[in-house]
C-alpha positions in Angstrom: 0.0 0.0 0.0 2.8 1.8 0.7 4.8 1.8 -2.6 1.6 2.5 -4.2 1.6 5.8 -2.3 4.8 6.9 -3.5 4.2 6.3 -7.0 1.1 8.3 -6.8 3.4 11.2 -5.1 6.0 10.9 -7.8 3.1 11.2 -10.7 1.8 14.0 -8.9 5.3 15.8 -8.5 6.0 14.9 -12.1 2.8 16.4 -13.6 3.4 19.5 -11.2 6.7 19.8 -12.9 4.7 19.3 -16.2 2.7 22.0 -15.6 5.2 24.8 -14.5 6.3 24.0 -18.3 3.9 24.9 -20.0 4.2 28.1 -19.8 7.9 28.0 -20.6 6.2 26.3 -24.3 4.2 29.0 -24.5 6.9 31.6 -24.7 9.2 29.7 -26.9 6.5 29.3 -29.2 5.8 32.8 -29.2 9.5 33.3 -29.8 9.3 31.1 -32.3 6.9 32.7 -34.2 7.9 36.3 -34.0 11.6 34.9 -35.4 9.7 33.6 -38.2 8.0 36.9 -38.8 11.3 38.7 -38.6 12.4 36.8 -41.2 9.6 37.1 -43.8 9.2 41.0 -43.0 13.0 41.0 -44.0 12.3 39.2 -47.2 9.4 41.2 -48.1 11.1 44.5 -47.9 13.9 42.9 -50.4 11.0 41.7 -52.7 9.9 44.9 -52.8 12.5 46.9 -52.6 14.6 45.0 -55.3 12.6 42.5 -57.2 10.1 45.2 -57.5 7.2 42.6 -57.3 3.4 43.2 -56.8 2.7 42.5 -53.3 0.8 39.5 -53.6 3.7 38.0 -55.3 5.9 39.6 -52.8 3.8 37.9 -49.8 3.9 34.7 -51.4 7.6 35.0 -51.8 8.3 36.1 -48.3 5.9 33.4 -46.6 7.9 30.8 -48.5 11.1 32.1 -48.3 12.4 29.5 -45.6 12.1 25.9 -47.2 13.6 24.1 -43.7 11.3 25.5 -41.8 7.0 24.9 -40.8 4.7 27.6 -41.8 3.9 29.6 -38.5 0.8 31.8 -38.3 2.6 35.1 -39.7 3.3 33.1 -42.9 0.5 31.3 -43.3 -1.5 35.0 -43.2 0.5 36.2 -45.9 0.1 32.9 -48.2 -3.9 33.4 -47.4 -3.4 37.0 -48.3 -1.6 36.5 -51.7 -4.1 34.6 -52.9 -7.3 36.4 -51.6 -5.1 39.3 -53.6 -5.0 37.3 -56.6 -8.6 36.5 -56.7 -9.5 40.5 -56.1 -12.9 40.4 -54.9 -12.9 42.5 -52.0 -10.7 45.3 -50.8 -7.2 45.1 -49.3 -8.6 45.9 -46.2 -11.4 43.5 -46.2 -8.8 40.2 -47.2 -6.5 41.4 -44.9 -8.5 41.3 -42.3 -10.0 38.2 -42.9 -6.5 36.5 -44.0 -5.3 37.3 -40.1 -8.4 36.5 -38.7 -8.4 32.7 -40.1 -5.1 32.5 -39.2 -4.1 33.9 -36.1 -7.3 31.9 -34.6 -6.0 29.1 -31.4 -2.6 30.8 -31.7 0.1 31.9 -29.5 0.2 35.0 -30.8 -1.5 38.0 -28.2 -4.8 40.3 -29.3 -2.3 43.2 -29.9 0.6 41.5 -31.6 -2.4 40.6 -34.4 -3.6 44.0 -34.3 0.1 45.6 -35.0 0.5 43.0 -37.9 -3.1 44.5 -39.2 -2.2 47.7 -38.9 1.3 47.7 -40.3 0.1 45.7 -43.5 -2.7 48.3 -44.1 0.0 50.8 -44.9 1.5 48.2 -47.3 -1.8 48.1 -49.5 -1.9 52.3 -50.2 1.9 53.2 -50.1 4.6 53.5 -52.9 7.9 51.3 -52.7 9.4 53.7 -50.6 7.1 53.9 -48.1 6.4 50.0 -48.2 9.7 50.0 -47.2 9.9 52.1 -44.4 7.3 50.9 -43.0 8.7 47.2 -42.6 12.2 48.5 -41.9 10.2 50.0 -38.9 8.2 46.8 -38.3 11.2 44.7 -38.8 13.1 46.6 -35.6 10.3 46.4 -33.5 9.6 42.8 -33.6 13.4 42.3 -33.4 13.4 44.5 -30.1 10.2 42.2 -29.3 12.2 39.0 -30.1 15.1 39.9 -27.4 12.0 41.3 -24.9 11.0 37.6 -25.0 14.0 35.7 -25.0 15.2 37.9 -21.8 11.5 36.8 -20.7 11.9 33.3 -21.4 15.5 33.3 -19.7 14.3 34.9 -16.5 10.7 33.1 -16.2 11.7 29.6 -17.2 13.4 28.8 -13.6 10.8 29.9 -12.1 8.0 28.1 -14.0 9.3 24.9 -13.4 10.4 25.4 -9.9 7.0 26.7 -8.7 5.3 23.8 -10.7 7.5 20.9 -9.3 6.9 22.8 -5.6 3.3 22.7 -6.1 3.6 19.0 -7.1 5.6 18.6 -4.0 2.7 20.4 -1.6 -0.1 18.5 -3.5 1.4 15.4 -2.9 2.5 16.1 1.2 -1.7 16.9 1.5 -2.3 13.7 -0.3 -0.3 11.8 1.4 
């Protein structure tokens, strides 16, 4: 009876220390995905900027720019919003919209993060090259500040996640016990 007491505190410590890492998944996650963003905001600037391509070519080739890697939700908005473009039933606005909608939906990615993508691809849609440009160079730096905001983040909270879930496994189990 005993030893089946012991197991049952070592499952309960062990999903305790399960859950204090969840969190630390979240953040890398949303790390993750804001790296990716980075990325494809870099390589849309150069398709604009120098391939002087239409943007829904220019989304297409930035969301598939890196083979090695799975589409995240930033890329897969900007494949969704190439060919919404390419159809061109409704207004930039309007597929835009709809484009982040479908696919920021169950992610990681915050309320406001979606809303700052929104807003900084509206200016794409009315702006010359020039502008285009400035406006992800701008974009770009801010979700590269953002990246080291959550990496720092990550650093600082991931110790602490695990040790406050592995001590809540530990107090559940005492009271069980």
């Amino acid at each position: 009876m005993e030893y089946i007491k012991l197991v049952g505190a070592a499952l309960v410590i062990f999903a305790g220390a399960g859950f204090g890492a969840c969190p630390v998944h979240k953040i890398r996650e949303r790390t993750k995905e804001m790296e990716e963003l980075y990325f494809c905001l870099l390589r849309l600037r150069s398709e604009i900027n120098h391939a002087v391509r239409p943007l829904p070519e220019a989304f297409r080739s930035a969301a598939e720019s890196r083979q090695g890697t799975v589409g995240g939700v930033y890329r897969n908005a900007m494949k969704q919003l190439a060919v919404r473009m390419e159809r061109g039933r409704e207004s930039y606005e309007v597929l835009l919209r709809e484009s982040a909608q479908e696919s920021f939906k169950g992610s990681v990615v915050s309320k406001e993060e979606q809303e700052v993508f929104v807003r900084n691809f509206l200016l794409l849609g009315g702006a010359d090259r020039e502008r285009q440009s400035q406006v992800l160079e701008y974009y770009a730096e801010a979700v590269r500040m953002a990246i080291a905001q959550e990496k720092q983040k990550k650093k600082e909270r991931a110790y602490l996640y695990r040790s406050l879930g592995i001590l809540g496994g530990i107090f559940l189990s005492v009271i069980l016990y």
